[in-house]
MDTraj code that builds the backbone (N, CA, C; nanometers):
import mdtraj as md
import numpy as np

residues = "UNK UNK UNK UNK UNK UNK UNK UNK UNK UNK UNK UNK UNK UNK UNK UNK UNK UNK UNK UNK UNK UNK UNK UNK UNK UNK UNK UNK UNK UNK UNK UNK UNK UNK UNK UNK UNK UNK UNK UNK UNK UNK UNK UNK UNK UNK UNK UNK UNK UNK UNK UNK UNK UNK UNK UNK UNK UNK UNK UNK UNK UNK UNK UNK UNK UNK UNK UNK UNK UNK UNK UNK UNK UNK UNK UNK UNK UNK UNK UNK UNK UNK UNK UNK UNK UNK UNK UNK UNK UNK UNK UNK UNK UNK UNK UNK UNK UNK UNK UNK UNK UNK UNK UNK UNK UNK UNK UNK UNK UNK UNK UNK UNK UNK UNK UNK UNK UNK UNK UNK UNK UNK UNK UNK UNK UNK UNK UNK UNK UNK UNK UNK UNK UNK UNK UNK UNK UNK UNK UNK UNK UNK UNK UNK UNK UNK UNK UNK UNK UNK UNK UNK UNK UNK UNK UNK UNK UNK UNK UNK UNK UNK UNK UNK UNK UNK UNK UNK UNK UNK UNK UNK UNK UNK UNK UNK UNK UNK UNK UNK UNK".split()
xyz = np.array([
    [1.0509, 7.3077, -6.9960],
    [1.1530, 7.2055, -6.9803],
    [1.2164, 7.2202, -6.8426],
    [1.2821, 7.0977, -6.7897],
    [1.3161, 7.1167, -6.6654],
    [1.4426, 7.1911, -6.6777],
    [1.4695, 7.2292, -6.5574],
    [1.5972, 7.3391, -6.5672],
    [1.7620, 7.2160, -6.4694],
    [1.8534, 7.2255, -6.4117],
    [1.8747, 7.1344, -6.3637],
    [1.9082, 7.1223, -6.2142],
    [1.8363, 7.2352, -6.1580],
    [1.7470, 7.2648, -6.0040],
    [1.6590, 7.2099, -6.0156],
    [1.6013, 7.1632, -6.0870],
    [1.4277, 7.1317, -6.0859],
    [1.4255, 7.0055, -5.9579],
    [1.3143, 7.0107, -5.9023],
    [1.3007, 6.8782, -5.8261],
    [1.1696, 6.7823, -5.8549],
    [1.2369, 6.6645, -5.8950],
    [1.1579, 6.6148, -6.0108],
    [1.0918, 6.4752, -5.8779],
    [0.9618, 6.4607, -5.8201],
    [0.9131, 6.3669, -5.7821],
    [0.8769, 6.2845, -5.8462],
    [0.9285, 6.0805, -5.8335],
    [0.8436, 6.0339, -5.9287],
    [0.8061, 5.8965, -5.8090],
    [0.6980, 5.8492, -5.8947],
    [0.6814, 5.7070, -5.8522],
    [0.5957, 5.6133, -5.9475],
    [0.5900, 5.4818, -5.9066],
    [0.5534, 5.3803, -5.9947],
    [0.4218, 5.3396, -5.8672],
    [0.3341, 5.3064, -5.9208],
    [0.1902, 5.2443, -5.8908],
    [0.1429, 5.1418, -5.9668],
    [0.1479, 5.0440, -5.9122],
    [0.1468, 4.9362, -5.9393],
    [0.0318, 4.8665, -5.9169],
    [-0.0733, 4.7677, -5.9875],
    [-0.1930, 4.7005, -5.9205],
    [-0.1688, 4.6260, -5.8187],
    [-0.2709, 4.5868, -5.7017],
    [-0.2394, 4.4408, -5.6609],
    [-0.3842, 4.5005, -5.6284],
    [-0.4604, 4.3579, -5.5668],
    [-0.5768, 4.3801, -5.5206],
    [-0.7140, 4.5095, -5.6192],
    [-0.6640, 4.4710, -5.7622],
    [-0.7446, 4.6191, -5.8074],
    [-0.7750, 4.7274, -5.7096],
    [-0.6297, 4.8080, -5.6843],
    [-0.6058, 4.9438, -5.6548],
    [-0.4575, 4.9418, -5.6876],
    [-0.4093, 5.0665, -5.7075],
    [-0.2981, 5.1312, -5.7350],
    [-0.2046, 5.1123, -5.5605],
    [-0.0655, 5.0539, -5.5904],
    [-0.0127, 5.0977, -5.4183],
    [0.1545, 5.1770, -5.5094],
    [0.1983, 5.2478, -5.4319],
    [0.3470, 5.3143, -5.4078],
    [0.4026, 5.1857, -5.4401],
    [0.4905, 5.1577, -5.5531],
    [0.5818, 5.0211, -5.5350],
    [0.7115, 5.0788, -5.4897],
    [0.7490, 5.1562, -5.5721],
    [0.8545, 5.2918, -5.5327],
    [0.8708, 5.4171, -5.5894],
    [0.9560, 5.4945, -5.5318],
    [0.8956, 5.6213, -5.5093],
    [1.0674, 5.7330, -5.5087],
    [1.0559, 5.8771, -5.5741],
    [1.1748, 5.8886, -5.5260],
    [1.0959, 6.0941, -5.5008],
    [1.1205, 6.1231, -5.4029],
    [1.0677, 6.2181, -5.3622],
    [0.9208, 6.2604, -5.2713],
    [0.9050, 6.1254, -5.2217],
    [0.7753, 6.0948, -5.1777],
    [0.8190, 6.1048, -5.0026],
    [0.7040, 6.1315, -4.9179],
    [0.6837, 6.1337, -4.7909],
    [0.6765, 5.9908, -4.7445],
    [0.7072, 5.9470, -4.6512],
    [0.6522, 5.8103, -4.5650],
    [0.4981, 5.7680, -4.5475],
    [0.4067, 5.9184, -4.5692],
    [0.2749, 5.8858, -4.5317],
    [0.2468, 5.8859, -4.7206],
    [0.2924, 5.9802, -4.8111],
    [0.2745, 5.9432, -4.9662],
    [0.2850, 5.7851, -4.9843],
    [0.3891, 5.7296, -4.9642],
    [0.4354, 5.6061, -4.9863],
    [0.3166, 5.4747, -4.9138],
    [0.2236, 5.5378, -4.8551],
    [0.1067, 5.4304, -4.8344],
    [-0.0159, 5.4956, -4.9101],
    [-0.0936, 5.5441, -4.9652],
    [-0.1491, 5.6309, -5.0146],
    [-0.1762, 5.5101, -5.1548],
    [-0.3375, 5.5098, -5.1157],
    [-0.3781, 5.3895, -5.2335],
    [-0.4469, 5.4681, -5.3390],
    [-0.4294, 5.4050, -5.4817],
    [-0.5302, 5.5151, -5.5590],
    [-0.5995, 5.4379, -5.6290],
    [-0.7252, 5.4501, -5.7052],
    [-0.8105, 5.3565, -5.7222],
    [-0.7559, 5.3584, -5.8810],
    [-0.7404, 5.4196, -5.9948],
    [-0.6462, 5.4613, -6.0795],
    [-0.8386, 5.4987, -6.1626],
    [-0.9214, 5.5344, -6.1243],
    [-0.9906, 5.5535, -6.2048],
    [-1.0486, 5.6689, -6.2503],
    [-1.0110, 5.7712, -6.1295],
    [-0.9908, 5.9478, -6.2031],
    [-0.9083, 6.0283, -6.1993],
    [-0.8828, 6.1332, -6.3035],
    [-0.7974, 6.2201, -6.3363],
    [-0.7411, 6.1777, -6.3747],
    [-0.5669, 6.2508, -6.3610],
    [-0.4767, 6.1882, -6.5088],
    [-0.4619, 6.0740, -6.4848],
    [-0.4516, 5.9697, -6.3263],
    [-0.3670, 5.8699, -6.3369],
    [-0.5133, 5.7456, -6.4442],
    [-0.6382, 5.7881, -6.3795],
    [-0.7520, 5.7170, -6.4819],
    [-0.7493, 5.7215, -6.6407],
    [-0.7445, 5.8427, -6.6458],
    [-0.7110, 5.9154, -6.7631],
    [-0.6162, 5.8395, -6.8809],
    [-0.5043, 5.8094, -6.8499],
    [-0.3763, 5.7462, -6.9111],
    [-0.4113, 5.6241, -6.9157],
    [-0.5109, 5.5603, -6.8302],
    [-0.5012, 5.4156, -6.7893],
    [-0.5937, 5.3874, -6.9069],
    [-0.6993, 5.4780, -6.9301],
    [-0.8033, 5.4877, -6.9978],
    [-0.7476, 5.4670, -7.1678],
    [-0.6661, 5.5797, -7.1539],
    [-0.6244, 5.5925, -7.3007],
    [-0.5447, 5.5187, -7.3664],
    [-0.4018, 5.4567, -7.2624],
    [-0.3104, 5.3935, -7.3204],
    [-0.1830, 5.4611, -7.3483],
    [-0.2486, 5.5765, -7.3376],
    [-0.0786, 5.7060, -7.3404],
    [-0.0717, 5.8291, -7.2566],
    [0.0539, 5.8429, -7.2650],
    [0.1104, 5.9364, -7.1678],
    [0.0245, 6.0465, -7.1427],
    [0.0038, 6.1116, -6.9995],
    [-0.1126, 6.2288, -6.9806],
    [-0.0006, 6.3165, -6.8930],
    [-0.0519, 6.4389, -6.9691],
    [0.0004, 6.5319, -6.9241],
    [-0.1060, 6.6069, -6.7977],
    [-0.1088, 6.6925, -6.7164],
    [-0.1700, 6.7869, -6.6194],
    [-0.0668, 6.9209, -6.5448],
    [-0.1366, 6.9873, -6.4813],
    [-0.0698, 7.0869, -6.4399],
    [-0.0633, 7.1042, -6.3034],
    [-0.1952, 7.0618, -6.2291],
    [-0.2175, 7.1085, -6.0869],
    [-0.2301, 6.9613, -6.0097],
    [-0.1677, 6.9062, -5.9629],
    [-0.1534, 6.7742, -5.8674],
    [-0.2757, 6.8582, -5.7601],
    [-0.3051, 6.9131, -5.7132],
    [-0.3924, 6.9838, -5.5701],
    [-0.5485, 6.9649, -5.6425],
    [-0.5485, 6.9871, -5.7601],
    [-0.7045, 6.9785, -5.8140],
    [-0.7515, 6.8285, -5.8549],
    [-0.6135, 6.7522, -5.8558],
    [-0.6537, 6.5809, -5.9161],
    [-0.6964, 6.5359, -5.7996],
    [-0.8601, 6.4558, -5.8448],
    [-0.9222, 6.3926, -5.7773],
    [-0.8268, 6.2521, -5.6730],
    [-0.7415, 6.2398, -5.7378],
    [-0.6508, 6.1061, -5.6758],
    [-0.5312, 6.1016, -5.6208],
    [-0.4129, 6.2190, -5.6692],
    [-0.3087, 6.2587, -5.6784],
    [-0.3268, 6.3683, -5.5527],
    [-0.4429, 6.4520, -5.5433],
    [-0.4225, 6.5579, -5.4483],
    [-0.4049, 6.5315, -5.2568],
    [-0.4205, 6.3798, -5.2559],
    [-0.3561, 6.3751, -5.1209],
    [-0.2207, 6.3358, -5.0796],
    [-0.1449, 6.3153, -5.2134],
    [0.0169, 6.3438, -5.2259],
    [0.0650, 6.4577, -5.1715],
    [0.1055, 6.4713, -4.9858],
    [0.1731, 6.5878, -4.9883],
    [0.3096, 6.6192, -5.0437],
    [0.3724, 6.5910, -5.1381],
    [0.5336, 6.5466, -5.1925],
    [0.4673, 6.6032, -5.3155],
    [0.3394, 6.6193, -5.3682],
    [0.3118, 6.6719, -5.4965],
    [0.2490, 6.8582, -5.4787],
    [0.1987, 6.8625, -5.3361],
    [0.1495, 7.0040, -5.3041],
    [0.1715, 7.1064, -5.3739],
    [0.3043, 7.1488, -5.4048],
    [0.3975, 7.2413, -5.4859],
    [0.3780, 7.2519, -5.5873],
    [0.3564, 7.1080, -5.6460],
    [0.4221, 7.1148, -5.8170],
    [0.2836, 7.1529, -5.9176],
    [0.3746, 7.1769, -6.0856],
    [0.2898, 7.2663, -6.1348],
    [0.2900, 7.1696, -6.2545],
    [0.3368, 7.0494, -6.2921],
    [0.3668, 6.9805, -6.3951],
    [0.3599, 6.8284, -6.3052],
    [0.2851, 6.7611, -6.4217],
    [0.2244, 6.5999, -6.3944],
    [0.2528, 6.5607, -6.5340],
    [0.3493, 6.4326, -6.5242],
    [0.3635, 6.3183, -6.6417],
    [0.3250, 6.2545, -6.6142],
    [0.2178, 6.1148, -6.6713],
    [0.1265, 5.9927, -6.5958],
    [0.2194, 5.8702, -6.7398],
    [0.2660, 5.7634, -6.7352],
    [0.2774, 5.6927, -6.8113],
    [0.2051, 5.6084, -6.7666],
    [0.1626, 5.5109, -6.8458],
    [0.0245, 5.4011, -6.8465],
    [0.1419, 5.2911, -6.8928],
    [0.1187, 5.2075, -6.7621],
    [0.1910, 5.0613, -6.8169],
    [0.0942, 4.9993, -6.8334],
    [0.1183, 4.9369, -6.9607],
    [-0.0370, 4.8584, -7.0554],
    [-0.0020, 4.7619, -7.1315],
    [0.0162, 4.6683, -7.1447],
    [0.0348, 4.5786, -7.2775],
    [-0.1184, 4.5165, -7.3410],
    [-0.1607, 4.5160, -7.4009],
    [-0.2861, 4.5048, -7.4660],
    [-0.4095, 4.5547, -7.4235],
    [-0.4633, 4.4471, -7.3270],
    [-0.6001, 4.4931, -7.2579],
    [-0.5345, 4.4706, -7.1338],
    [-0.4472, 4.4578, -7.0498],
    [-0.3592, 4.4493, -6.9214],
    [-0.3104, 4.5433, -6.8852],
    [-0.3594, 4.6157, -6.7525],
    [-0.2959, 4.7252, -6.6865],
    [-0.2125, 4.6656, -6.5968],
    [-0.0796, 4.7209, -6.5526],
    [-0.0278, 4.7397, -6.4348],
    [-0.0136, 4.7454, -6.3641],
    [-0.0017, 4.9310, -6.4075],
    [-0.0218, 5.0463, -6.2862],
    [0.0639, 5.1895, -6.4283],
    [0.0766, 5.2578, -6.3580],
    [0.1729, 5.4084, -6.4032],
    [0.3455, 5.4037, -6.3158],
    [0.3716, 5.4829, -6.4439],
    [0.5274, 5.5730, -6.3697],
    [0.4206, 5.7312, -6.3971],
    [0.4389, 5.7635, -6.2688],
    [0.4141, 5.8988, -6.2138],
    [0.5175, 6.0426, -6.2076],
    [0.5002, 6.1140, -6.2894],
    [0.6497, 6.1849, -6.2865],
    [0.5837, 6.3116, -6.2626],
    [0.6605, 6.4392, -6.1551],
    [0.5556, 6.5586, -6.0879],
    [0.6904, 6.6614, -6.0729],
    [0.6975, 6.7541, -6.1279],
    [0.7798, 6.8366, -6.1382],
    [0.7046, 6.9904, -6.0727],
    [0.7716, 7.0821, -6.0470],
    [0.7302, 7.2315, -5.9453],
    [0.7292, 7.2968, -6.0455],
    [0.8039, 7.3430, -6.1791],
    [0.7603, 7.4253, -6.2602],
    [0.6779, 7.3822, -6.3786],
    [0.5907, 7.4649, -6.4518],
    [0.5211, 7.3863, -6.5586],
    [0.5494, 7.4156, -6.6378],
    [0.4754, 7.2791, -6.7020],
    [0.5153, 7.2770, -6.8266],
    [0.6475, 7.1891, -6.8333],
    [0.7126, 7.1471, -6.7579],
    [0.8027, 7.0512, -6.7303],
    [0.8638, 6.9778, -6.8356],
    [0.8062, 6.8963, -6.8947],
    [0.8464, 6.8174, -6.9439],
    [0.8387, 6.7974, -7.1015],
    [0.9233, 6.8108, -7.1879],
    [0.9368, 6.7959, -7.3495],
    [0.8936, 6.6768, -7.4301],
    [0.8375, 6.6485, -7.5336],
    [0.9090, 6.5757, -7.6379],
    [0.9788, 6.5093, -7.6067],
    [1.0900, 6.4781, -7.5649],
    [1.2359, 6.3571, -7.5853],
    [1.2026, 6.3529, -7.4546],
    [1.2095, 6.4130, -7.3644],
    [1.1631, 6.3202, -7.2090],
    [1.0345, 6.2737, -7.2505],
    [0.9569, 6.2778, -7.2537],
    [0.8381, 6.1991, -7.2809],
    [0.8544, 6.0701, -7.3546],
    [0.9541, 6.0567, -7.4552],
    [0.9664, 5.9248, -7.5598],
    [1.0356, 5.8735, -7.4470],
    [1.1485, 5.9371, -7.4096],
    [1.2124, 5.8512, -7.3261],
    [1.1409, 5.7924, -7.2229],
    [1.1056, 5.8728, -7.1205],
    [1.0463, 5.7614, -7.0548],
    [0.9541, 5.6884, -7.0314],
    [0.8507, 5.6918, -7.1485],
    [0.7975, 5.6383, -7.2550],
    [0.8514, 5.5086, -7.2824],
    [0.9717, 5.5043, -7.3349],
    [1.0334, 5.4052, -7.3839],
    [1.0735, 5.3258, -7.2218],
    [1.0977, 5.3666, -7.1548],
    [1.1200, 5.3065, -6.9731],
    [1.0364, 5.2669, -6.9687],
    [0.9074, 5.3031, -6.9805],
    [0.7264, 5.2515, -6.9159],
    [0.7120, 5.1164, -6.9866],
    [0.7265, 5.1121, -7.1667],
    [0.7497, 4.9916, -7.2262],
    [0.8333, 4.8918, -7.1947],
    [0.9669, 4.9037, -7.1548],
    [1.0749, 4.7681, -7.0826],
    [0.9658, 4.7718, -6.9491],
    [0.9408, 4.8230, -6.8669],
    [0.8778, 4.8235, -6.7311],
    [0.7842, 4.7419, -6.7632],
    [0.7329, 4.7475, -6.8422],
    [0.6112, 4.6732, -6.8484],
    [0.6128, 4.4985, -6.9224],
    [0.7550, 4.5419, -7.0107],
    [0.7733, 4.4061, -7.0474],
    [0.8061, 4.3230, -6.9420],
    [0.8919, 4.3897, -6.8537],
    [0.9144, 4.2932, -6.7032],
    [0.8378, 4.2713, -6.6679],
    [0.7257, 4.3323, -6.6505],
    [0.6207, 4.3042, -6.5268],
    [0.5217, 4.1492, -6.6175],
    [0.4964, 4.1755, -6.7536],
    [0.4331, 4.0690, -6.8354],
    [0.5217, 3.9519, -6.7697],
    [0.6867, 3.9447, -6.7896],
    [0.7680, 3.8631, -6.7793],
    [0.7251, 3.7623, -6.6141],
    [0.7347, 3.8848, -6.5814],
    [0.7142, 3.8051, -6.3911],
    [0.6147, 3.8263, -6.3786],
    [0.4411, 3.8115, -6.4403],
    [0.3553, 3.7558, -6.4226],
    [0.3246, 3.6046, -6.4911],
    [0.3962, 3.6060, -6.6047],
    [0.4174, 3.5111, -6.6607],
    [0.5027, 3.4178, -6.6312],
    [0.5872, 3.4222, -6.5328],
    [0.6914, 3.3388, -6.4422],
    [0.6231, 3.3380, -6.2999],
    [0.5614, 3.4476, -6.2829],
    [0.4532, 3.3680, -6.1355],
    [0.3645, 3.2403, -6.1829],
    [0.2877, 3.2722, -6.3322],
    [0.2028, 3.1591, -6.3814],
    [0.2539, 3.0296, -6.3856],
    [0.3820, 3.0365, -6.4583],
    [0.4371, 2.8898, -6.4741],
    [0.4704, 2.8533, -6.3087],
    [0.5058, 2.9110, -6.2527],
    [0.5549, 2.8687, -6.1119],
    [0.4344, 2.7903, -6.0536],
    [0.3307, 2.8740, -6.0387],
    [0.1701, 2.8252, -6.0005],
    [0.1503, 2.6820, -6.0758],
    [0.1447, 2.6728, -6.1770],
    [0.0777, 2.6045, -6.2504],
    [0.1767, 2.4445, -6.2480],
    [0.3549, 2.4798, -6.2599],
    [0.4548, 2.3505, -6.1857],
    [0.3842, 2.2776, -6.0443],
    [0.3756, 2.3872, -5.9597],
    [0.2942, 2.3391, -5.8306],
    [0.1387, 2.2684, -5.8568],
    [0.0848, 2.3088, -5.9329],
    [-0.0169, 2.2726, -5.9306],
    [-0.0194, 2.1351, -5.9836],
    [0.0617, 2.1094, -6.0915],
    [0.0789, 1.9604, -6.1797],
    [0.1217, 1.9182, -6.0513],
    [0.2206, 1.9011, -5.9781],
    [0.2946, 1.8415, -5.8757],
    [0.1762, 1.8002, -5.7537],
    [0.0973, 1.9031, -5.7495],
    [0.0473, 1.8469, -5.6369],
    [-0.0911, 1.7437, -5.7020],
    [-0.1094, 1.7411, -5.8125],
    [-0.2203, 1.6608, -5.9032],
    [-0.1573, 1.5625, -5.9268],
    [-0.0128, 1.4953, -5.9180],
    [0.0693, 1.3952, -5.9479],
    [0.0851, 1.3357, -5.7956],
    [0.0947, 1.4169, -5.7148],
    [0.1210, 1.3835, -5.5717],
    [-0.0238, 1.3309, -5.5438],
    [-0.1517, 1.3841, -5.5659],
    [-0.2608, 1.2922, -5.5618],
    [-0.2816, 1.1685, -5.6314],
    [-0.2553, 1.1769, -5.7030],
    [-0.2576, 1.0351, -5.8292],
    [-0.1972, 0.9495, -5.7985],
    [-0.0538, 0.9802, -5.7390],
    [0.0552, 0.8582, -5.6858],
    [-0.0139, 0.8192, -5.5625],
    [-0.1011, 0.9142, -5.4282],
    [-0.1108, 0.8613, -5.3307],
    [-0.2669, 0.7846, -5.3221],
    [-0.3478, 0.8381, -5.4416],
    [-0.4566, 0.7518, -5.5040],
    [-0.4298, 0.5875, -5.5488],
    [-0.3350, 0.6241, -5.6241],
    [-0.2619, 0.4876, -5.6449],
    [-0.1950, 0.3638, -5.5249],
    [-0.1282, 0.4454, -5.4811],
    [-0.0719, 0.3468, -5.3672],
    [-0.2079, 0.3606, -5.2513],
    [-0.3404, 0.4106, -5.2641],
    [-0.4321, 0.3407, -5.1588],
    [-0.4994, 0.2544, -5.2136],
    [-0.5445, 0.2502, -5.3321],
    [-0.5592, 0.1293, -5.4323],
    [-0.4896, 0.0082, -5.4378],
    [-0.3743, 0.0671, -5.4303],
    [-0.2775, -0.1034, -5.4575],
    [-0.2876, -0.1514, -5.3142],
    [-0.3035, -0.0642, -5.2138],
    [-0.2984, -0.1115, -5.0752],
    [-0.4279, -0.2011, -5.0538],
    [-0.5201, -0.1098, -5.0889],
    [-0.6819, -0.1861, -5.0914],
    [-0.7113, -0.2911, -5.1903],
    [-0.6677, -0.2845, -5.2689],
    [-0.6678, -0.4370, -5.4038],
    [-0.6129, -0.5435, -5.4016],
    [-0.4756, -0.5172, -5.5078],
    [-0.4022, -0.6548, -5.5142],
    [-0.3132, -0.6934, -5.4343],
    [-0.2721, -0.5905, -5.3372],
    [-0.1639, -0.6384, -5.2300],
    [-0.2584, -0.6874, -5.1432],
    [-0.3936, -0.6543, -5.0898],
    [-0.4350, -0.7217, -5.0159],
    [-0.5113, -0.8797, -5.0197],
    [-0.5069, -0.8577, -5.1723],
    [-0.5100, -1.0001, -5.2404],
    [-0.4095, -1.1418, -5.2801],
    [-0.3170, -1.0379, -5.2920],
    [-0.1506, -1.1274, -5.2813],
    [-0.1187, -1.1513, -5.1314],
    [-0.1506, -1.0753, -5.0593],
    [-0.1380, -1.1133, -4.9193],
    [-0.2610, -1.2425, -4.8601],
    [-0.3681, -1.2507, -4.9110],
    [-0.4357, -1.3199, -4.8760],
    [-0.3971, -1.4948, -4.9260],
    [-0.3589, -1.4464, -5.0759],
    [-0.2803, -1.5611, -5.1431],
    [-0.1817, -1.6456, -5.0389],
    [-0.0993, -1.5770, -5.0147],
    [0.0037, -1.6041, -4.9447],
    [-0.0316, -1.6398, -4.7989],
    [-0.1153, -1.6357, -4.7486],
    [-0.1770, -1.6847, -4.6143],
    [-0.2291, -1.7962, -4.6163],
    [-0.3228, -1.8347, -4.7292],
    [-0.3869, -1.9632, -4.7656],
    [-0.2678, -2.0674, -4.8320],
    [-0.1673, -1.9574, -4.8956],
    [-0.0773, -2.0762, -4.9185],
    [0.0303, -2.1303, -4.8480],
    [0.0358, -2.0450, -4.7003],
    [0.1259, -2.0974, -4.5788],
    [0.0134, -2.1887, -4.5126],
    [-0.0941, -2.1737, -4.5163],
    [-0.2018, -2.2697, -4.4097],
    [-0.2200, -2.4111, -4.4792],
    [-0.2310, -2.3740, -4.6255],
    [-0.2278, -2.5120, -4.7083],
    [-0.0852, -2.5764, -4.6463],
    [0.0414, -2.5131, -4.6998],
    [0.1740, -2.5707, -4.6905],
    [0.1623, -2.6561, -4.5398],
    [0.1868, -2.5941, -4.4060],
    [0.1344, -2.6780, -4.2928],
    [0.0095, -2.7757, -4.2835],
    [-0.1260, -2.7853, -4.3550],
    [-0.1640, -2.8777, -4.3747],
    [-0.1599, -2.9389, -4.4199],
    [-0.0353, -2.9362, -4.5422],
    [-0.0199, -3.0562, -4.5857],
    [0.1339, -3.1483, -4.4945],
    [0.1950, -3.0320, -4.4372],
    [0.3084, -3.1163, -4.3701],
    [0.2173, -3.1854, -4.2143],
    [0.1315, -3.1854, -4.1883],
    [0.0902, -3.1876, -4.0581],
    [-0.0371, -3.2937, -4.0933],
    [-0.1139, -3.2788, -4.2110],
    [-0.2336, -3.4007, -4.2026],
    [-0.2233, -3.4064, -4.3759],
    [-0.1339, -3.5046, -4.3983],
    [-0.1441, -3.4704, -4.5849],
    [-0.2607, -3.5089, -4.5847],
    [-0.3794, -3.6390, -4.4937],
    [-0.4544, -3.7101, -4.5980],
    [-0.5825, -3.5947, -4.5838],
    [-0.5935, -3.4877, -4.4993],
    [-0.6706, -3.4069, -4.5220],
    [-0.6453, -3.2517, -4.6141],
    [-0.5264, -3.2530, -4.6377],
    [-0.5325, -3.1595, -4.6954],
    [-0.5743, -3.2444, -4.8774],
])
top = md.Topology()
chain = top.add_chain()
for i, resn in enumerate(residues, 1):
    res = top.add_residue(resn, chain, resSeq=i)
    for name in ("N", "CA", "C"):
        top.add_atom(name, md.element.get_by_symbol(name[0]), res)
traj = md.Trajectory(xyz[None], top)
């Protein structure tokens, strides 16, 4: 269990582009904080794999984690897997210096953090979708209206306009030569 010296590194990894990036970070280096991970070995694969929390001991031996210099030290790895069904994320990453770190009730708990985390993230992918998809009707309505008005331009206005030409040329031929019109 942690003691309350302990110095507890964590961070969140997040997808974009299928790879893992630093979204944020609290104990991390400037060069950690760019540091891409593919999330597909060791614990952070591992968790992603399973769906639940992975424990480890040596951050220096993980295939993915070991070019974290902010993890060099430590002797204890928590991996939470943000997952809602068949939908990954990314992880909350939690890396503590002594092992064995972490209990039972920290684990539910932030456990229970990884679950709201993840309900947000469903939330604002699902509010990027509707956003996309408003734009998208809009700009399929914005075609349709300007489909429309080149139609009415090319059809009946240019037919009502023609109307109206033959019926000003009639009107003067008949004020100007009735017996020919």
């Amino acid at each position: 269990k942690m003691g309350p010296d302990a110095r507890l590194r964590s961070c969140v990894l997040l997808f974009r582009d299928n790879v893992l990036h630093v979204a944020t970070s609290r104990g991390l280096t400037r060069t950690d904080k760019n540091i891409i991970v593919e999330g597909q070995r060791g614990v952070v694969g591992m968790a992603l794999r399973q769906a639940e929390p992975i424990f480890a001991s040596d951050p220096r031996r993980d295939p993915e984690l070991r070019y974290f210099v902010a993890f060099q030290d430590c002797k204890s790895i928590l991996c939470i897997p943000l997952r809602a069904g068949f939908d990954n994320y990314g992880v909350l990453l939690f890396v503590a210096e002594q092992p064995n770190a972490f209990d039972g009730e920290q684990v539910q708990l932030l456990s229970a953090i990884g679950t709201q985390a993840t309900i947000a993230l469903q939330n604002a992918v699902l509010y990027r979708n509707l956003l996309e998809e408003k734009e998208r009707i809009a700009e399929v309505e914005e075609d349709a209206r300007k489909k429309l008005a080149r139609e009415l331009h090319d059809g009946p206005t240019q037919r009502v306009a023609a109307i109206a030409m033959r019926i000003n040329l009639t009107r003067r031929l008949i004020e100007r030569k009735p017996d020919e019109a």
